[in-house]
C-alpha positions in Angstrom: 0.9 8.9 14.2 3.0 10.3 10.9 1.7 11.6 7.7 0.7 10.0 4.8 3.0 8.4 1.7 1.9 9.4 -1.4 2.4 6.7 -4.2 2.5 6.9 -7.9 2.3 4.6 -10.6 1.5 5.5 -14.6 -2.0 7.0 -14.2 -2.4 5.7 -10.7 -2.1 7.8 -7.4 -3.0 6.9 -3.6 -1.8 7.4 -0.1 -0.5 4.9 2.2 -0.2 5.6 6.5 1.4 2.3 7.0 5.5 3.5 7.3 4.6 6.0 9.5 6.3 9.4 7.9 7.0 12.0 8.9 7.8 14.2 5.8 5.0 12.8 3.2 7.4 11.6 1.0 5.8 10.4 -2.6 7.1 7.2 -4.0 7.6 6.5 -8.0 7.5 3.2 -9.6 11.0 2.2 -9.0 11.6 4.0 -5.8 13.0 2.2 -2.7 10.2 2.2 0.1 10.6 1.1 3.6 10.4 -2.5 5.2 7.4 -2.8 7.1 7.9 -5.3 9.5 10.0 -7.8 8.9 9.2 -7.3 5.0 10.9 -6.4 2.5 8.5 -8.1 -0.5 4.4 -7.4 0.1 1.5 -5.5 -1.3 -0.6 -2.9 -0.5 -4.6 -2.9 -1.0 -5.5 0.5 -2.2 -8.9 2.4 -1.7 -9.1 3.5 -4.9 -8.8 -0.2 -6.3 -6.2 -2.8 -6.8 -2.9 -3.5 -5.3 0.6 -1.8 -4.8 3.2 -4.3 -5.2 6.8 -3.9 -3.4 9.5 -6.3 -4.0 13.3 -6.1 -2.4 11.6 -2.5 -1.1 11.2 -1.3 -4.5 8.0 -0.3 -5.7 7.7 -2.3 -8.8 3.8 -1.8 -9.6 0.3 -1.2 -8.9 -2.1 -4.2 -10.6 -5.5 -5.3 -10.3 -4.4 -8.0 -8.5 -1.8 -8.6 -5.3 1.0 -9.6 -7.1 3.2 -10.5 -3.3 2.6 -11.7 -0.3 1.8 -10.8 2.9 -1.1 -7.9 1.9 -1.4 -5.5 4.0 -3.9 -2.0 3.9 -3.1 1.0 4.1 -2.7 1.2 7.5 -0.5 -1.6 7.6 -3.0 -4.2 8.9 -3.2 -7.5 7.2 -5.9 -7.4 4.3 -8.6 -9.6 3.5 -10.5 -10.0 0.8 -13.8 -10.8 2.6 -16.6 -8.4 1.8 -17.0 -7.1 5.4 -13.1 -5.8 5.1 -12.7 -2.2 5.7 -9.8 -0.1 6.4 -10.1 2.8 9.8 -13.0 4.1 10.7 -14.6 1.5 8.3 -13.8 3.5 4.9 -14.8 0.5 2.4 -11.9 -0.2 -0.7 -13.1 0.2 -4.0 -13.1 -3.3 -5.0 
């Protein structure tokens, strides 16, 4: 199952499952992330509120809105904004 992915923006931090580490590796604004998938431009809905946005696999920023598309959680399933959406084991996003 991996580890987590720690990512950090300004004042914002969070952990992401959704590459799959193995070495919880912390990401910057400005580092290069993995593809997931087929992607190499998406965002990430965060628990602890708005979006991580990734664009050529750089991490580029973390807004209150997703700034790419497709969205994906932090799991790496595909995010929607309806207000049933929950992540595993039905942890509910801050937003």
């Amino acid at each position: 199952m991996g580890t987590y992915s720690t990512l950090r923006v300004n004042d914002h931090e969070g952990q992401v499952k959704l590459w799959d580490s193995d070495n919880m590796p912390v990401y910057s604004q400005g580092s290069i992330v993995p593809m997931y998938g087929t992607h190499k431009t998406y965002s990430i809905a965060m628990r602890e509120g708005g979006f991580v946005n990734i664009i050529d696999r750089k991490l580029v920023s973390w807004t209150e809105s997703p700034e790419q598309k497709p969205i994906y959680d932090k799991w790496g399933d595909e995010y929607t904004s309806d207000e049933n959406n929950s992540g595993l084991l039905g942890e509910k996003y801050t937003f």
